[in-house]
Phi, psi and omega in degrees: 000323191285345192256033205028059160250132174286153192237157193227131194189153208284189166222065124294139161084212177245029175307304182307339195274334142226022145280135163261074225300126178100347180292265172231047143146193194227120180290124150237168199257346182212169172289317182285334177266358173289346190262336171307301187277005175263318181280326174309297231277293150025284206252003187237323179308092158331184183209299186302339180271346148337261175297342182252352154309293188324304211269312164301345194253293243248341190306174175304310200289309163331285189286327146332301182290256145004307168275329164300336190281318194273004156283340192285337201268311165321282181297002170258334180301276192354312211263330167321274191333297239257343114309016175262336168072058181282345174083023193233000000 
């Protein structure tokens, strides 16, 4: 996706999440409807919408980012608890 290819993929895992189906690219259920939808992506499929999903969701910078906001959120609950006086 990031290099503007549409992907064709099960809807296992966190596939769905980032595929858009009919966007960039086709969620399936078999091997015969992935060959199906491959050739549809070919002739139906943006390439650009494709690389600016990619770039918007998915960059370094993006995800990078997104685990620091849940490391910084992990140490203030931790430090909420640990001033909370539990006696542990």
């Amino acid at each position: 996706m990031a290099r503007g290819v549409p992907v064709i993929a099960t809807w296992r895992g966190a596939l769905p999440e980032i595929v858009e189906p009919g966007v960039t690219g086709y969620l399936v259920d078999s091997v015969a409807e992935g060959a199906a939808r491959a050739r549809e992506a070919i002739t139906h499929i943006d390439r650009r919408a494709c690389f600016e999903r990619a770039c918007a969701r998915f960059s370094w910078e993006v995800t990078g980012r997104a685990y620091l906001d849940l490391i910084w959120q992990a140490l203030r609950e931790s430090a909420t608890e640990q001033s909370s006086g539990d006696g542990s």
